[in-house]
ChimeraX commands (.cxc) that place a marker at each C-alpha (Angstrom):
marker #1 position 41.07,-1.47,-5.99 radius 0.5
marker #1 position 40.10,-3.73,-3.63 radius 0.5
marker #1 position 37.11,-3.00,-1.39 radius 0.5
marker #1 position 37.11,-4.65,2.41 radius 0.5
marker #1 position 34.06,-5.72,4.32 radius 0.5
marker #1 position 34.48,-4.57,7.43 radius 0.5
marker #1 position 34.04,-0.79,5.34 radius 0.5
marker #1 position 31.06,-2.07,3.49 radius 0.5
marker #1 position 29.12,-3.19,6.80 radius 0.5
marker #1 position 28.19,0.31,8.10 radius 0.5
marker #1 position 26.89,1.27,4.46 radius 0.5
marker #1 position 24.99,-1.74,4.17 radius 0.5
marker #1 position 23.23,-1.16,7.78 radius 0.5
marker #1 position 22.74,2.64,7.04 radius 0.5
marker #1 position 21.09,1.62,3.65 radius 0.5
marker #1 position 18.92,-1.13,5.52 radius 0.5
marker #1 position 17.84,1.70,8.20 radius 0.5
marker #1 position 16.72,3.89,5.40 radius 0.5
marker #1 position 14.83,1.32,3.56 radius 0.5
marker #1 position 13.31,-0.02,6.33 radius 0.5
marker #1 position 12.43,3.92,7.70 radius 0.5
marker #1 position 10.80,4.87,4.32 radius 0.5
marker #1 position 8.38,1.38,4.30 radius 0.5
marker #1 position 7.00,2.73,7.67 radius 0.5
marker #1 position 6.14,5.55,7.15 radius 0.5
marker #1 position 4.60,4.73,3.42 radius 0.5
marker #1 position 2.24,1.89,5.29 radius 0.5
marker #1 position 1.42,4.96,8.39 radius 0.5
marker #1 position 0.55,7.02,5.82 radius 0.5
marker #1 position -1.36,4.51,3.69 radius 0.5
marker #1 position -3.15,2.57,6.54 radius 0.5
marker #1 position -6.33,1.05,4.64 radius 0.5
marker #1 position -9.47,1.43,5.50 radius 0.5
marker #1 position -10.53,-1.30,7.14 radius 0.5
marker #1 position -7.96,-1.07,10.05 radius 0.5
marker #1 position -8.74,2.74,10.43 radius 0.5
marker #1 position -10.36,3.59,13.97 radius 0.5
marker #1 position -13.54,5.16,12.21 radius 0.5
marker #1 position -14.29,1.82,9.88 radius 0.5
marker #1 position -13.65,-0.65,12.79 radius 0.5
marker #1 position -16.57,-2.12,15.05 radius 0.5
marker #1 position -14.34,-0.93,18.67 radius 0.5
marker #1 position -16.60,-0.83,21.17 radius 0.5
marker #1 position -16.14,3.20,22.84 radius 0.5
marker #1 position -18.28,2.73,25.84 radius 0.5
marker #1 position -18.37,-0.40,27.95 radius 0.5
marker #1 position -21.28,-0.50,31.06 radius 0.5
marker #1 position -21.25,-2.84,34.10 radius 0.5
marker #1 position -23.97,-3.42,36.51 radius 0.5
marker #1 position -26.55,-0.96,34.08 radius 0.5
marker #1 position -29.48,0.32,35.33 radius 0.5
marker #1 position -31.40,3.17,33.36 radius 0.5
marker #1 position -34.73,4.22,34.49 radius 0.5
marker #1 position -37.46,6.32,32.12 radius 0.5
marker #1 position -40.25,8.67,33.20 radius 0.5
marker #1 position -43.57,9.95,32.22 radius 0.5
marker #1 position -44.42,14.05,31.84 radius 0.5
marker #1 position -46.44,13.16,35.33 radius 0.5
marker #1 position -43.29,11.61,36.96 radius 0.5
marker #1 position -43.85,7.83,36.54 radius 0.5
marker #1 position -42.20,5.59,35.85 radius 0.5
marker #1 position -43.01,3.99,32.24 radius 0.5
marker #1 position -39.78,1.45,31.79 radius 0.5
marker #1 position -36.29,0.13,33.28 radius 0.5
marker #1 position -33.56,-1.53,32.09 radius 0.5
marker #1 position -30.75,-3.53,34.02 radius 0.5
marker #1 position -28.41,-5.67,32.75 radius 0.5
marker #1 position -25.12,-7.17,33.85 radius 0.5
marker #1 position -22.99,-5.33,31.21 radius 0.5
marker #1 position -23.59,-3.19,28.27 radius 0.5
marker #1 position -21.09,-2.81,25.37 radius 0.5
marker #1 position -21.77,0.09,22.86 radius 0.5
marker #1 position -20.40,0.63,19.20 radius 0.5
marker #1 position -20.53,4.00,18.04 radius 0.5
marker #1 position -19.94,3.22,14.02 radius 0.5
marker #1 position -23.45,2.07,14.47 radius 0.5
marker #1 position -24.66,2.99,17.49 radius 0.5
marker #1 position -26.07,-0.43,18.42 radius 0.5
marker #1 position -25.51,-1.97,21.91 radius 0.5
marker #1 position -24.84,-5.62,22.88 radius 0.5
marker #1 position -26.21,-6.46,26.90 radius 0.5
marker #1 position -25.58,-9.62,28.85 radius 0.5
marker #1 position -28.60,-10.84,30.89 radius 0.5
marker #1 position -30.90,-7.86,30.32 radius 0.5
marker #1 position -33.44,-7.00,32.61 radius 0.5
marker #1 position -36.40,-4.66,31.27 radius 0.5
marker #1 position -39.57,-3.34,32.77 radius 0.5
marker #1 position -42.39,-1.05,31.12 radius 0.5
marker #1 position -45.82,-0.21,33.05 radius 0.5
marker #1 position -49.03,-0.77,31.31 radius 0.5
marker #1 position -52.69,-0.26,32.60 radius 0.5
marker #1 position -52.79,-3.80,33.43 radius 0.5
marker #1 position -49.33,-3.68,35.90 radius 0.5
marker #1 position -45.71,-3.84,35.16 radius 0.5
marker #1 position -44.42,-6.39,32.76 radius 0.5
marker #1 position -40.83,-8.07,33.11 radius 0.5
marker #1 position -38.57,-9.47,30.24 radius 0.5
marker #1 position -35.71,-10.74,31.09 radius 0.5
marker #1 position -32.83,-12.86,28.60 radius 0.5
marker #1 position -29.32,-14.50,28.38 radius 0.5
marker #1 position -28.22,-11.22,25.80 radius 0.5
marker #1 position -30.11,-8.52,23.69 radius 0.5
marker #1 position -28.90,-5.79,20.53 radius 0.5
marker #1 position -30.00,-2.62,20.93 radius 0.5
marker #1 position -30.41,-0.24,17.61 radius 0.5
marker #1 position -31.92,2.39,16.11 radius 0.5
marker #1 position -31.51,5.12,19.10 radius 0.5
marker #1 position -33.03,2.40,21.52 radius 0.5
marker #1 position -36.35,2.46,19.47 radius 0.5
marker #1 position -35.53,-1.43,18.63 radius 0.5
marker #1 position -34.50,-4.38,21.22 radius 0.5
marker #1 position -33.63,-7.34,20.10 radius 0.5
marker #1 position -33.68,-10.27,22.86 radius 0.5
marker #1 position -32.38,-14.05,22.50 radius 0.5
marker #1 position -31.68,-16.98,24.44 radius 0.5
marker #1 position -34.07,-18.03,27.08 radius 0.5
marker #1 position -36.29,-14.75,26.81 radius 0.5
marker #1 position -38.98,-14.89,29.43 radius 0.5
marker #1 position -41.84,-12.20,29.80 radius 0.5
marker #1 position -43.44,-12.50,33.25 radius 0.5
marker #1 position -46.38,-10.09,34.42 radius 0.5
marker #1 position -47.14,-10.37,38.10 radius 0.5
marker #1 position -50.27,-11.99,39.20 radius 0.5
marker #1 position -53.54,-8.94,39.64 radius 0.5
marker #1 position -56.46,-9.12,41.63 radius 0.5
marker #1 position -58.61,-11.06,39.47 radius 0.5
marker #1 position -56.30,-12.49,37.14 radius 0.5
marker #1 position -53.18,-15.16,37.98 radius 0.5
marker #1 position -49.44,-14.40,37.26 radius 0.5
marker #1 position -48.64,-14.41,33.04 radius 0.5
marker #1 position -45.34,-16.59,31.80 radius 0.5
marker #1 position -44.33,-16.35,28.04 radius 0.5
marker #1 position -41.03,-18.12,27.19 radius 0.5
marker #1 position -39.65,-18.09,23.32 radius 0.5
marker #1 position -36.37,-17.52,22.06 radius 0.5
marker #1 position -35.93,-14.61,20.48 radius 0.5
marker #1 position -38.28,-11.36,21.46 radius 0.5
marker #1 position -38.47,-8.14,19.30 radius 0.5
marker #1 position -39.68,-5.02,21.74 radius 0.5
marker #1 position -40.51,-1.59,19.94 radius 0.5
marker #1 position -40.30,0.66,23.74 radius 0.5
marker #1 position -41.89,3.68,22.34 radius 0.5
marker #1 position -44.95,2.00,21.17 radius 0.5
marker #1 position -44.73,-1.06,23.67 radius 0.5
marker #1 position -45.12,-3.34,21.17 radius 0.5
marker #1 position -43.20,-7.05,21.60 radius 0.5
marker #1 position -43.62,-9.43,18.35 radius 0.5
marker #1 position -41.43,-12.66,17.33 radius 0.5
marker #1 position -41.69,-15.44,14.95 radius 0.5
marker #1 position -40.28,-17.79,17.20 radius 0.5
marker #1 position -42.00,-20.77,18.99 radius 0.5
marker #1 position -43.94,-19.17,22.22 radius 0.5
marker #1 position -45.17,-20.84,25.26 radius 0.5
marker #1 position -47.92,-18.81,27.58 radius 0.5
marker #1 position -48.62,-19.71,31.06 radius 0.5
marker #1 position -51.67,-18.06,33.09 radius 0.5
marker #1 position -52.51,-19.82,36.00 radius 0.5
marker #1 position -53.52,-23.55,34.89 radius 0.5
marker #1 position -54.22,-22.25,31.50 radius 0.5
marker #1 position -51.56,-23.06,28.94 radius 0.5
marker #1 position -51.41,-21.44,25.08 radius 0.5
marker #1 position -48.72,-22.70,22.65 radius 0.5
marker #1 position -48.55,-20.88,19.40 radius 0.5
marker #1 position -45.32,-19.55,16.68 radius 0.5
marker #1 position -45.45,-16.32,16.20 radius 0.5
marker #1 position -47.14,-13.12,18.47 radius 0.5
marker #1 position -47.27,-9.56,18.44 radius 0.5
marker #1 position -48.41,-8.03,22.05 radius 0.5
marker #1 position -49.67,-4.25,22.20 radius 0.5
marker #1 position -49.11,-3.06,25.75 radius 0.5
marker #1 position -50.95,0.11,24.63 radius 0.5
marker #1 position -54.03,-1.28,23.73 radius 0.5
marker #1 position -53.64,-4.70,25.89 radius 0.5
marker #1 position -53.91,-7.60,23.31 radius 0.5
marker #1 position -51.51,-10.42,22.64 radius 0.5
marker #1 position -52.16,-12.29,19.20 radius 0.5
marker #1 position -50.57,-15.69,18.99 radius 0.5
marker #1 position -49.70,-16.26,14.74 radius 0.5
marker #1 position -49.87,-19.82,13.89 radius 0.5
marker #1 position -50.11,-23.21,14.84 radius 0.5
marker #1 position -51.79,-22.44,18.03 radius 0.5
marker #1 position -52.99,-24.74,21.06 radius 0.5
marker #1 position -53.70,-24.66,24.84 radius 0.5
marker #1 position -55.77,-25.25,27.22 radius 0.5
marker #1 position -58.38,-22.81,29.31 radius 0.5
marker #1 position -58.74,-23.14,32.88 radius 0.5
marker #1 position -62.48,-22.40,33.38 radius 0.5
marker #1 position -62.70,-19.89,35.92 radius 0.5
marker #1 position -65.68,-19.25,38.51 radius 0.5
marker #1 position -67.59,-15.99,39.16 radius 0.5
marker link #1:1,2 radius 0.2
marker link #1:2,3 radius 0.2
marker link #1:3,4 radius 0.2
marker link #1:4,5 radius 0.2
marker link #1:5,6 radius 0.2
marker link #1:6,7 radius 0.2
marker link #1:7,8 radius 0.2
marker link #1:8,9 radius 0.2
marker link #1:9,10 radius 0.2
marker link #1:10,11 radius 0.2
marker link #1:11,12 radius 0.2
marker link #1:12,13 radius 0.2
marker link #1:13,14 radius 0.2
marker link #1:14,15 radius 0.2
marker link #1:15,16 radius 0.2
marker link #1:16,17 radius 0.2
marker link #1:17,18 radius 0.2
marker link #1:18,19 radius 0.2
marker link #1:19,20 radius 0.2
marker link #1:20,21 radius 0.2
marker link #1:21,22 radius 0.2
marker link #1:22,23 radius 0.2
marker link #1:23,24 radius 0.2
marker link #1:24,25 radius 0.2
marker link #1:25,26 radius 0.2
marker link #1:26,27 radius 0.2
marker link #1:27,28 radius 0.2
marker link #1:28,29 radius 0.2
marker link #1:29,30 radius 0.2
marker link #1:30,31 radius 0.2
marker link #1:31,32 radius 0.2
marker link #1:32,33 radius 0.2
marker link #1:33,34 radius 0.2
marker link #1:34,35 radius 0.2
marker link #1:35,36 radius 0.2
marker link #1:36,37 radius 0.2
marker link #1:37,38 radius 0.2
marker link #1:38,39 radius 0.2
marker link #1:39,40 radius 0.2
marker link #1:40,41 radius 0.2
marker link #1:41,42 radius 0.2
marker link #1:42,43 radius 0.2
marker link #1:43,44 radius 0.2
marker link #1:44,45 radius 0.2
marker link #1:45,46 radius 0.2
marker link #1:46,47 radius 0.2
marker link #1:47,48 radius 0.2
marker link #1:48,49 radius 0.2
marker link #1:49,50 radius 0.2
marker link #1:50,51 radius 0.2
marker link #1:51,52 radius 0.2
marker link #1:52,53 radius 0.2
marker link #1:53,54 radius 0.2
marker link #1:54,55 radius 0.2
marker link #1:55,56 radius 0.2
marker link #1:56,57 radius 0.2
marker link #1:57,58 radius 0.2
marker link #1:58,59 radius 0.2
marker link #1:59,60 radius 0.2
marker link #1:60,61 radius 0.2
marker link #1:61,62 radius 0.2
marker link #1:62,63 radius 0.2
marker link #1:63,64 radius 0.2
marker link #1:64,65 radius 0.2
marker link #1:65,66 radius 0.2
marker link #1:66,67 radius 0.2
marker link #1:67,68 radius 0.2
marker link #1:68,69 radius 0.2
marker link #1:69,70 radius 0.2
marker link #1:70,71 radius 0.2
marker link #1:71,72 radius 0.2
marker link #1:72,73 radius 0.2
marker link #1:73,74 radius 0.2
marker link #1:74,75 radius 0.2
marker link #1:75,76 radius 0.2
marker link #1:76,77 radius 0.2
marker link #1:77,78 radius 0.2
marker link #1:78,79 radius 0.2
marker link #1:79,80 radius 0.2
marker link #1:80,81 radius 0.2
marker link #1:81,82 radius 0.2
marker link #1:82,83 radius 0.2
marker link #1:83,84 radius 0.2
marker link #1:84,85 radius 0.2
marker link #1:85,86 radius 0.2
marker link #1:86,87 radius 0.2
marker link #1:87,88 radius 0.2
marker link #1:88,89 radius 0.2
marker link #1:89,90 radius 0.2
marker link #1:90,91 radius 0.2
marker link #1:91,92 radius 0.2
marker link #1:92,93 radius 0.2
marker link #1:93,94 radius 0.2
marker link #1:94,95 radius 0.2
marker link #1:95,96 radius 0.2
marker link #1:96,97 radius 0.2
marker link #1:97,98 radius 0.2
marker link #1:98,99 radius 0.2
marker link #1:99,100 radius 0.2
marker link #1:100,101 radius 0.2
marker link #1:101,102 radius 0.2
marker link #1:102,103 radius 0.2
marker link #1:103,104 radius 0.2
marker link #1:104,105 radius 0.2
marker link #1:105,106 radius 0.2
marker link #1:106,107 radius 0.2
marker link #1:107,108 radius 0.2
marker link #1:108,109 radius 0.2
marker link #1:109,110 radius 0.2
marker link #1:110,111 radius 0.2
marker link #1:111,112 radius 0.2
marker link #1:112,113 radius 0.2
marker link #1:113,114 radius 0.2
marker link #1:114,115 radius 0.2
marker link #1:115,116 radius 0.2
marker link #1:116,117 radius 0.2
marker link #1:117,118 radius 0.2
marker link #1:118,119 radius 0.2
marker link #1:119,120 radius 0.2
marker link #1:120,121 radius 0.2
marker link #1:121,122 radius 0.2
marker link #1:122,123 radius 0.2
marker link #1:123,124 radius 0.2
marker link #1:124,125 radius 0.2
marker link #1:125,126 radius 0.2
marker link #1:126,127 radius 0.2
marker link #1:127,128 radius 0.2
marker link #1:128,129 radius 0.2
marker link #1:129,130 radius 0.2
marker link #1:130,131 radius 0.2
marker link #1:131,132 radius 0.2
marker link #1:132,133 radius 0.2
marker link #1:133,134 radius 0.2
marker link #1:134,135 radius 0.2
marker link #1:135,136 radius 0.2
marker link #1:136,137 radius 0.2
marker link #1:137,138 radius 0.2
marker link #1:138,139 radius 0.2
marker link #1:139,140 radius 0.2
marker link #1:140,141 radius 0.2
marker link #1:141,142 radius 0.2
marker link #1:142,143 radius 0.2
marker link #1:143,144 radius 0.2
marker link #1:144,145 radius 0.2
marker link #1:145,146 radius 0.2
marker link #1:146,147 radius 0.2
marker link #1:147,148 radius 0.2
marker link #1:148,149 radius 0.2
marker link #1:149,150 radius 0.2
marker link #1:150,151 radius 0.2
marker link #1:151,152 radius 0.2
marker link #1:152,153 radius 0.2
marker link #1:153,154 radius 0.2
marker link #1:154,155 radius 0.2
marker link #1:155,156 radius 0.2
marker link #1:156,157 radius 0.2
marker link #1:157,158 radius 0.2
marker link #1:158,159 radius 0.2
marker link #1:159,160 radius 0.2
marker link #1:160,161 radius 0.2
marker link #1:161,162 radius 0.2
marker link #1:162,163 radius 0.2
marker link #1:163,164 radius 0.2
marker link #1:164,165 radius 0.2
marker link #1:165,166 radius 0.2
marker link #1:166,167 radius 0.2
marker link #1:167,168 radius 0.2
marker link #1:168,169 radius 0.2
marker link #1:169,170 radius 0.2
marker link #1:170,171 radius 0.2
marker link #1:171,172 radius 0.2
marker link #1:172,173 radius 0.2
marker link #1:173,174 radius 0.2
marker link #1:174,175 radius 0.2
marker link #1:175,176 radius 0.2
marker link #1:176,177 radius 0.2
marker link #1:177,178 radius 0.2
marker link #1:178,179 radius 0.2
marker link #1:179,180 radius 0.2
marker link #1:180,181 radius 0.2
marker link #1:181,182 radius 0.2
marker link #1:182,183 radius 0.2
marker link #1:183,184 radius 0.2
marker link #1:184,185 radius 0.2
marker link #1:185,186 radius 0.2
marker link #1:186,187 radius 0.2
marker link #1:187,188 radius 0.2
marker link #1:188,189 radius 0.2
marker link #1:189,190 radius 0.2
view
């Protein structure tokens, strides 16, 4: 017997269709981990123009934070900002920190700040305007508590502090420079 081509072709494609049927289901029903929705890092919230203000029992405000855009990853419920904006009031006045991006983890309890992070408070009565410029900034908003290991440059009025490493209690109102430290005081008159 003698079997002709043109009746093999349709078995050939229906055997194909099968085979090619059964391999997707087995890799839909096999998916591995690391592709699943739950294991990837997908951002599920995305934020533009942010601005989220926080009050005191008495109605104050304590802190505010504005950014450009704010992209947040529910696996690990960290958020990445572009140009962040944040403001907490002390005793002394508001202080403003501002950067180029920051991570936010830990339920907001931790900040993480890099690229060209300034922290600016506005001049007082008796004492001129405060500049700090590093590059990377760690702020703790529950205790109001900044620290870094970075290089930091303070500027208060002519006075000028260089110094690697700080840790600044807005609580308590000190700022502790860690090592190599330098500056000069502008002497001021009473």
């Amino acid at each position: 017997m003698r079997l002709r081509t043109n009746n093999l072709f349709p078995l050939v494609v229906l055997v194909l269709l099968s085979g090619l049927s059964f391999w997707l289901r087995q890799t839909a029903e096999h998916e591995s981990p690391g592709r699943s929705g739950t294991m990837r890092h997908d951002p599920d919230s995305i934020v533009e123009k942010l601005s989220v203000r926080r009050f005191g029992a008495d109605g104050s405000l304590q802190s505010e934070l504005g950014a450009v855009r704010l992209v947040h990853y529910a696996d690990d419920d960290t958020s990445f900002v572009e140009q962040p904006r944040y403001m907490f009031a002390n005793r002394d006045g508001p202080v403003n920190i501002s950067a180029a991006v920051a991570h936010i983890g830990e339920a907001g309890k931790r900040v993480e700040l890099q690229n060209d992070v300034m922290v600016r408070r506005p001049a007082q009565r008796k004492t001129p305007e405060r500049v700090l410029t590093t590059t990377h900034l760690t702020i703790f908003p529950d205790d109001q508590l900044v620290r870094t290991d970075a290089p930091v440059d303070i500027v208060e009025g002519k006075s000028h502090m260089r110094g690697v490493g700080l840790e600044a209690d807005g609580i308590n109102g000190y700022v502790t420079l860690q090592s190599r430290v330098s500056g000069t005081f502008d002497r001021r008159k009473k």
